[in-house]
C-alpha positions in Angstrom: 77.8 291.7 18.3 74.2 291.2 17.1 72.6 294.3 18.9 74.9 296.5 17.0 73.3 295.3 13.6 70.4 297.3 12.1 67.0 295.2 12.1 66.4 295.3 8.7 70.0 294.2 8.1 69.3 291.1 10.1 66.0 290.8 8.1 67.6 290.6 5.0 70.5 288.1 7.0 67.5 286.1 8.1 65.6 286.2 4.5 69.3 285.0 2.8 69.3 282.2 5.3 66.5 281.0 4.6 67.0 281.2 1.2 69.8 279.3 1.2 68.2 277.0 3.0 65.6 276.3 0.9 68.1 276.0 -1.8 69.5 273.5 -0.6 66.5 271.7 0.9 65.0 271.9 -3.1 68.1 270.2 -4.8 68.0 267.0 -2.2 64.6 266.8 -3.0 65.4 266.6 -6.8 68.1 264.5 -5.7 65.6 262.2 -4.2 63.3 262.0 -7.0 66.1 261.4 -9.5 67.2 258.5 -7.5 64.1 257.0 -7.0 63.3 257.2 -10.9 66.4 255.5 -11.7 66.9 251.9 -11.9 68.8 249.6 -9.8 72.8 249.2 -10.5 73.6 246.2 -12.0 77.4 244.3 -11.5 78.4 245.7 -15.3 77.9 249.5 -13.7 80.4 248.8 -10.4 82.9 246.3 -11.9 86.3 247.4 -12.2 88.4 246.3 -14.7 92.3 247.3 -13.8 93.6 246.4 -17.7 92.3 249.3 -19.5 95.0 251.8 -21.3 95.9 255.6 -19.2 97.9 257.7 -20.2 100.1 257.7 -17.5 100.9 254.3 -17.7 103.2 251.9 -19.1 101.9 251.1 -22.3 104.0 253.4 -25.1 103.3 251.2 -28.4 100.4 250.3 -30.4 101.3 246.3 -30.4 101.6 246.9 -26.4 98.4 248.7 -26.2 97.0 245.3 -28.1 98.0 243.1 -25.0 96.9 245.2 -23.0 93.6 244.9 -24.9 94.0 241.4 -24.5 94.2 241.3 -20.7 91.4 243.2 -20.3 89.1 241.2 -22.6 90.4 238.2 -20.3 89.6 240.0 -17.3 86.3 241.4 -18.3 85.3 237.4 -18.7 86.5 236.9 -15.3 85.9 239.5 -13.2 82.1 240.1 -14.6 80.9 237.8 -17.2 81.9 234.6 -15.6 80.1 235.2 -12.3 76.4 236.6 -14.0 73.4 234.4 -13.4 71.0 235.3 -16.2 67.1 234.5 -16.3 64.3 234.1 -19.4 64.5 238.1 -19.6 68.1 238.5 -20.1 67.9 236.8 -23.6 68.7 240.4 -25.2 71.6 241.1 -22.9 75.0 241.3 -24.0 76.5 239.6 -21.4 74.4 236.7 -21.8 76.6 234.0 -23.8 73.1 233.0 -25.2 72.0 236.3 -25.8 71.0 237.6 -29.7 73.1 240.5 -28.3 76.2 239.0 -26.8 79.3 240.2 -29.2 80.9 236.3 -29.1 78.3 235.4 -31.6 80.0 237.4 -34.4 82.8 236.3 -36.5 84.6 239.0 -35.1 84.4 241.2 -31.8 84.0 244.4 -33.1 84.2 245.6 -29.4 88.0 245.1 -29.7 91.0 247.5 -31.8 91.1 246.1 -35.5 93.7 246.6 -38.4 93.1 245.8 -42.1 96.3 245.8 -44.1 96.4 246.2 -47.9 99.3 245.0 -49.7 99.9 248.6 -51.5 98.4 251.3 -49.3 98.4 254.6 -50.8 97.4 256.1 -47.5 96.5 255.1 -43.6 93.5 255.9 -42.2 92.6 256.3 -38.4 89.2 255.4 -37.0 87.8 257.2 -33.9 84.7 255.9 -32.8 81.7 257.8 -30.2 81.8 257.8 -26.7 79.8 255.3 -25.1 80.1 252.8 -28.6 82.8 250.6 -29.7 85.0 250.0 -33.3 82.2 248.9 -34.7 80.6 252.1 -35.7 82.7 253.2 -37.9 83.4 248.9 -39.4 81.5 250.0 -42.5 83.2 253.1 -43.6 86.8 251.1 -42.6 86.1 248.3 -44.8 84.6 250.4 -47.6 88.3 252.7 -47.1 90.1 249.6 -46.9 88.7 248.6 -50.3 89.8 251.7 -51.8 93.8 251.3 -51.0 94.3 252.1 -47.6 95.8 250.7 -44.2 92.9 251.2 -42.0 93.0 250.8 -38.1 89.8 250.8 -35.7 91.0 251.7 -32.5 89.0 251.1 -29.0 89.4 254.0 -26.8 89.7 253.7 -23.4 86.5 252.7 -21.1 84.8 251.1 -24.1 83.8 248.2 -25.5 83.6 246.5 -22.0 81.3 247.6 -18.9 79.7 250.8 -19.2 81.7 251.3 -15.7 84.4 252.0 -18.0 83.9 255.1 -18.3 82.8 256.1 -14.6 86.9 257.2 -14.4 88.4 257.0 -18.0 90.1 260.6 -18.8 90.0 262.8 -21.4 93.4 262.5 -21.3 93.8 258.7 -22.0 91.6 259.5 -24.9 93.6 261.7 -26.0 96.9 260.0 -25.4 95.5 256.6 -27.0 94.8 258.4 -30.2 98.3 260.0 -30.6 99.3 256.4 -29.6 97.5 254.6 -32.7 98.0 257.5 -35.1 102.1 257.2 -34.5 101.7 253.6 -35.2 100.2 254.2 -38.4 102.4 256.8 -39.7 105.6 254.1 -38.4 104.1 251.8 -40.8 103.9 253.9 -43.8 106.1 257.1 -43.1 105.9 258.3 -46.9 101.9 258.0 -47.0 99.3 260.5 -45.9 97.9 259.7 -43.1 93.6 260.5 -42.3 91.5 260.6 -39.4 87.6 259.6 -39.4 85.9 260.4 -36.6 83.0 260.1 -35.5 80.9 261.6 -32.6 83.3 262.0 -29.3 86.2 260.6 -31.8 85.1 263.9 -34.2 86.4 265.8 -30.9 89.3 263.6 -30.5 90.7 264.3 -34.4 90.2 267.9 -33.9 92.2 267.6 -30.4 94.9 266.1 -32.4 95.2 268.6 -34.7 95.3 271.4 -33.2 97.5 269.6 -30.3 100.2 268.6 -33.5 100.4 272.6 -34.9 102.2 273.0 -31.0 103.9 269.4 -30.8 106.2 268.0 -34.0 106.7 264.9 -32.4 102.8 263.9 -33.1 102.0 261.7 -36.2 101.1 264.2 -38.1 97.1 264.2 -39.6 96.7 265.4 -43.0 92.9 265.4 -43.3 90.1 264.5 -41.3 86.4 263.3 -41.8 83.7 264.1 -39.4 80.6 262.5 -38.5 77.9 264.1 -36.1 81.1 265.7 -34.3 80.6 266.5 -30.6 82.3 270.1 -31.2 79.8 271.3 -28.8 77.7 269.8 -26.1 75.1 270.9 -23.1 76.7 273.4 -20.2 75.5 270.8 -17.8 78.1 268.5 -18.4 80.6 270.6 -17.1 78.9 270.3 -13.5 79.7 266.1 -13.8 82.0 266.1 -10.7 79.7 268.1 -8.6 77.2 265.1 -8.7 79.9 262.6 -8.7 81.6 264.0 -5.8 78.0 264.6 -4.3 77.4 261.0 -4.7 80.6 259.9 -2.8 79.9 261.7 0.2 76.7 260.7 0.1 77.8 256.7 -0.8 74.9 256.7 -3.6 76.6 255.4 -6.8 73.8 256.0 -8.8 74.8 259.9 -8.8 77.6 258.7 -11.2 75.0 257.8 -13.9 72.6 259.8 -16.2 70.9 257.1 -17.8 70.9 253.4 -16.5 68.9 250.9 -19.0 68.8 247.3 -20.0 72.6 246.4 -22.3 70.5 245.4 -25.6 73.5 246.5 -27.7 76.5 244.4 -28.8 79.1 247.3 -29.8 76.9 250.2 -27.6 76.6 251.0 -23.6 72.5 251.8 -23.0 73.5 253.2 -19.5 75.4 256.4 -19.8 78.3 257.8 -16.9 77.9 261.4 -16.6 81.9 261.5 -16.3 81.9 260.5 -20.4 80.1 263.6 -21.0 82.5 265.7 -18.8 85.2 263.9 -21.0 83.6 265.3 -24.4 82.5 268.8 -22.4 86.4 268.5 -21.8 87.4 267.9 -25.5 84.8 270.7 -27.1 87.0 273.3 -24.3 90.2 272.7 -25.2 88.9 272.8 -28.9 87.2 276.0 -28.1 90.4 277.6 -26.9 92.9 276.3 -29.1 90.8 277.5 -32.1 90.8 280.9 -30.4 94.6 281.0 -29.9 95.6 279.7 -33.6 93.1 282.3 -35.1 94.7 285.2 -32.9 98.2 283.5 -33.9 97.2 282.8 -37.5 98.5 279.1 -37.5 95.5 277.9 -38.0 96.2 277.6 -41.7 97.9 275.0 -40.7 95.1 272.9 -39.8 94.5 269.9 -42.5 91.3 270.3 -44.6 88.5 268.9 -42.5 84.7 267.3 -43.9 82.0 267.3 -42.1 78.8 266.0 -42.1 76.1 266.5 -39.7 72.3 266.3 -39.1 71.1 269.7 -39.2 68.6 268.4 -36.3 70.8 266.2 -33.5 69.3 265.5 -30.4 72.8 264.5 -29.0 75.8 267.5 -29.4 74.9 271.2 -30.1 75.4 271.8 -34.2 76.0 275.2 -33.9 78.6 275.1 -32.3 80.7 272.9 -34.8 79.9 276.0 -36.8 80.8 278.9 -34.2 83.9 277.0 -32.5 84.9 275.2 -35.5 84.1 275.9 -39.0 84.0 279.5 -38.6 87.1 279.7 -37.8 88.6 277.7 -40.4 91.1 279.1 -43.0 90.4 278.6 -46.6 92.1 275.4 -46.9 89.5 273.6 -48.7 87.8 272.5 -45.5 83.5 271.2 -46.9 80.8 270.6 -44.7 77.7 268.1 -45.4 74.8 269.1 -44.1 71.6 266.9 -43.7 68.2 268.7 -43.8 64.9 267.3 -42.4 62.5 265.5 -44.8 60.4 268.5 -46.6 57.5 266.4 -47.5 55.6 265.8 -44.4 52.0 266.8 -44.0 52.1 267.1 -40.4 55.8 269.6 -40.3 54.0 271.6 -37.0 54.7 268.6 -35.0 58.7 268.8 -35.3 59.9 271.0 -32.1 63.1 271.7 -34.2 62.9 273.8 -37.6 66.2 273.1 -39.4 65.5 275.9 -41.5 66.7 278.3 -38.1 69.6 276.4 -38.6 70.6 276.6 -42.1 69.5 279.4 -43.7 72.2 282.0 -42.0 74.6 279.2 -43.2 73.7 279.1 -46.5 72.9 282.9 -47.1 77.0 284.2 -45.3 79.0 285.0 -48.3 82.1 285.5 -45.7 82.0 281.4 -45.5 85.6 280.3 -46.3 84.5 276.5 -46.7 82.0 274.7 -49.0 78.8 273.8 -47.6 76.7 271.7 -49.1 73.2 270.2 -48.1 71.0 267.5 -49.2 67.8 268.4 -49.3 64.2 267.6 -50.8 63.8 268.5 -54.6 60.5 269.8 -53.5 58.4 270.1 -50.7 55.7 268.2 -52.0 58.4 265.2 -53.3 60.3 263.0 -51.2 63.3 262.9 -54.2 66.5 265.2 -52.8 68.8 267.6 -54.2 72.5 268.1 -53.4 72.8 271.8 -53.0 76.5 273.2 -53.0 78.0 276.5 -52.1 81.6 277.4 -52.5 82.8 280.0 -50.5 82.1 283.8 -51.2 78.6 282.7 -52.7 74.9 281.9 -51.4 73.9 280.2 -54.9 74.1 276.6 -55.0 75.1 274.8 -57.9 72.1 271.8 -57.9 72.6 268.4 -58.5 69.7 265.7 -58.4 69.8 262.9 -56.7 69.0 259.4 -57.2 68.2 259.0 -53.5 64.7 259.7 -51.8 63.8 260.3 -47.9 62.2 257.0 -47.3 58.9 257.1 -46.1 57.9 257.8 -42.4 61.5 259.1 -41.8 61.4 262.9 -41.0 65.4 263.4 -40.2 68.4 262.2 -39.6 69.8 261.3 -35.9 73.1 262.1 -34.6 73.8 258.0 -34.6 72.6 257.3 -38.3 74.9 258.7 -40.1 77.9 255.6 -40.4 75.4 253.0 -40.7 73.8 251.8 -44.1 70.8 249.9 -45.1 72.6 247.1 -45.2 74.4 246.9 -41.7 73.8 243.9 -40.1 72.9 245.8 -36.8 71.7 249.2 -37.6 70.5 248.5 -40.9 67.0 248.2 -42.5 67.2 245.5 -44.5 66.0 242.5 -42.7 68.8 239.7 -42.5 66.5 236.5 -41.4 69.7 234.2 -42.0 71.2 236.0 -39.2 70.0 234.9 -35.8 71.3 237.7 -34.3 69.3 241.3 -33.0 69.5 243.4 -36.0 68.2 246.7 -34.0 67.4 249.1 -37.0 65.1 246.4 -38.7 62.9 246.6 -35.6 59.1 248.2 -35.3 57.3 247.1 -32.2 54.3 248.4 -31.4 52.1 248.1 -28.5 51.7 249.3 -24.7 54.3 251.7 -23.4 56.7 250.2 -20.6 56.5 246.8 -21.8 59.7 246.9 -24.0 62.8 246.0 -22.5 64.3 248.4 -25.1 62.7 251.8 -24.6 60.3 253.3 -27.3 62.0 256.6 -27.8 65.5 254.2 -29.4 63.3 251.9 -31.6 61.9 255.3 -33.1 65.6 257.0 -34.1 67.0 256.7 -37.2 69.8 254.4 -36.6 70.8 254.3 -40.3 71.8 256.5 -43.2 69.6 256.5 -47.0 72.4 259.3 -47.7 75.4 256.6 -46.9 76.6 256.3 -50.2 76.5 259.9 -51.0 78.4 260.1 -48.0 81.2 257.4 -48.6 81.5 259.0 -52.4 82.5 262.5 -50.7 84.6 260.5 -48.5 86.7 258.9 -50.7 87.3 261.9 -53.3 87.6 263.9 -50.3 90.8 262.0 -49.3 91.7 261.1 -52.5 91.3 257.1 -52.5 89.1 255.0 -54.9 89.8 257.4 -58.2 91.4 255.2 -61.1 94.6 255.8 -62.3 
């Protein structure tokens, strides 16, 4: 059959082979050196803990999903805790009973689902916390909401707050399911109040999911507004190739495949090692929001959508911020929807060394006159002061109503990071402000310096921002955003 083929066609047959070849040859050898830069698995990657919520199961109320909770806790004590030996250098892990990081030490377990009931709430509020962390990030803004009159309720999505093998096979589905779950709950409880999501991070994608989901579905509690913090509306194109390596990594039996980061569990109420199936879970989340957007703007039902308030970084090293404006914001009815933004710090004397210019960011933003929201940003007075402006712009203009701040950058900060923003100075973990009557690791109060490599906790997450000098503009916009706090 051969003979009959033209010589350069079995050239070019040859050259393709070859190619392919190669191809392949090149992406074990980057398979190779990504598993040899990686570190060992450790029993907290491979554990598997049977008692954690799907959606296809048999859990279908929020008190069920609580024992459920329970059972896992339980079995997350025996299955993995209970048979660790730990050694002098484990003093900072979390699953060391001694450990300045093991959750146990705190009056509460901020790992776990929480409610906190007031006796006349004029709302109920729904807290969805990031992928990878736990209830805890979003503690603060709960108690703060709690204080101004509502029911608030924390919930622990699936695969967290445990093992970061958790999320090696949690679904965006049981994410999904497990908020619909909670926010029915909530409404049951006070049928006649409004009921508001908070979400933050992954649990930004999860509110919007919801919302769309309930224009389609009247048998969802239905969301009447919606905060968002550092939403993951968009996030890199290479997390939608997550089951290649996965399945790669079964055939090959290498379970390390499974993981994009692996590093030492520091954090109480955060996983250090990351599952690259988590960020096909939020890849899933920013489609589905993608095309649901498209489909109520050709249908026009996205007026329906509650008023939404954003606030993001304008610089996040984590999700992709313009596309919370493209597949998002842009798309937005005028319903009253506002959007926060934070720009860098102006005054800084060495400005060429930032890779990211916000200003390539904002300034189409702020100069579109066919905006239907309000966008506001805080930014510095002047570029040669550290004190900060809020600048607002209602929609149809691009001249911003100024209002000065009492607030400053603090010094040495240039930005914001995705994970600052629920945190303030005061948070025991996150915060600044040293706490020396707590024994605990307070993370953001920490400034090592000295030889790289010799941390246990790497250099590049003791120099992010891990909390917010903006955090009680923040929680003021909050609370007149949804209408809780204002006196009577």
């Amino acid at each position: 059959m051969l003979k009959f083929i033209h010589r350069p066609v079995l050239r070019v047959l040859k050259f393709a082979g070859f190619t392919v070849l190669g191809g392949i040859v090149a992406i074990i050898a980057v398979a190779i050196f990504y598993l040899n830069s990686l570190s060992d698995l450790e029993p907290w990657h491979t554990v598997h803990l049977n008692e954690d919520y799907s959606a296809d199961g048999a859990v279908s109320s929020f008190p069920d999903y609580l024992a459920m909770e329970d059972r896992l806790f339980a079995e997350l004590q025996d299955e993995l805790i209970s048979k660790l030996s730990f050694g002098p250098k484990d003093e900072v892990n979390r699953f060391q009973p001694d450990s300045v990081s093991n959750p146990l030490t705190w009056p509460w377990n901020w790992n776990r689902s929480f409610m906190i009931e007031t006796e006349s709430p004029t709302a109920s509020v729904l807290l969805l916390h990031g992928m990878s962390d736990s209830p805890y990030s979003l503690r603060e803004i709960g108690q703060s909401l709690h204080e101004a009159g509502a029911n608030v309720l924390g919930l622990r999505l699936p695969g967290h707050g445990t093992a970061p093998a958790g999320l090696l096979e949690t679904k965006a589905e049981d994410m999904i399911s497990a908020t619909a779950l909670a926010a029915r709950h909530l409404k049951a409880m006070q049928p006649d109040k409004p009921l508001y999501a908070v979400g933050y991070s992954n649990g930004g994608a999860l509110s919007v999911v919801h919302a769309l989901r309930q224009l389609e579905d009247p048998s969802l509690a239905k969301i009447d507004r919606i905060i968002l913090l550092s939403p993951a509306i968009g996030v890199t194109p290479a997390a939608a190739y997550a089951p290649i390596a996965i399945q790669l990594g079964h055939i090959l039996g290498v379970q390390r495949l499974a993981w994009s980061s692996l590093g030492p569990e520091y954090d109480p109420y955060k996983y250090t090692s990351f599952a690259i199936n988590a960020g096909y879970v939020t890849h899933q989340l920013t489609m589905e929001i993608r095309s649901r957007m498209d489909a109520a703007t050709a249908d026009r039902s996205v007026a329906a959508l509650p008023p939404i308030l954003g606030f993001s970084s304008a610089v996040d090293a984590t999700v992709i911020t313009r596309d919370m404006i493209s597949n998002l914001y842009a798309k937005l009815s005028d319903n009253g929807s506002e959007l926060l933004l934070f720009d860098t710090n102006q005054f800084l004397t060495k400005r060429p060394l930032l890779s990211d210019d916000a200003a390539d960011f904002l300034d189409p933003l702020v100069t579109d006159t066919a905006r239907t929201y309000t966008l506001r940003v805080i930014t510095n007075e002047e570029p040669s002061d550290r004190k900060t402006v809020l600048n607002t712009y209602v929609p149809g203009t691009n001249n911003p109503a100024v209002q000065r701040l009492d607030l400053s950058w603090p010094r040495g900060v240039f930005s914001m990071a995705h994970i600052s923003l629920p945190f303030s100075a005061e948070d025991p973990l996150y915060g600044i402000i040293p706490q020396p009557e707590i024994s605990r690791l307070q993370l953001g109060a920490l400034a090592l310096r000295g030889e790289r490599g010799i941390s246990e906790i790497p250099a590049g997450d003791m120099l992010r921002m891990r909390w917010n000098p903006f955090h009680s503009i923040m929680m003021s916009e909050t609370q007149s955003f949804l209408g809780l706090g204002a006196e009577d």
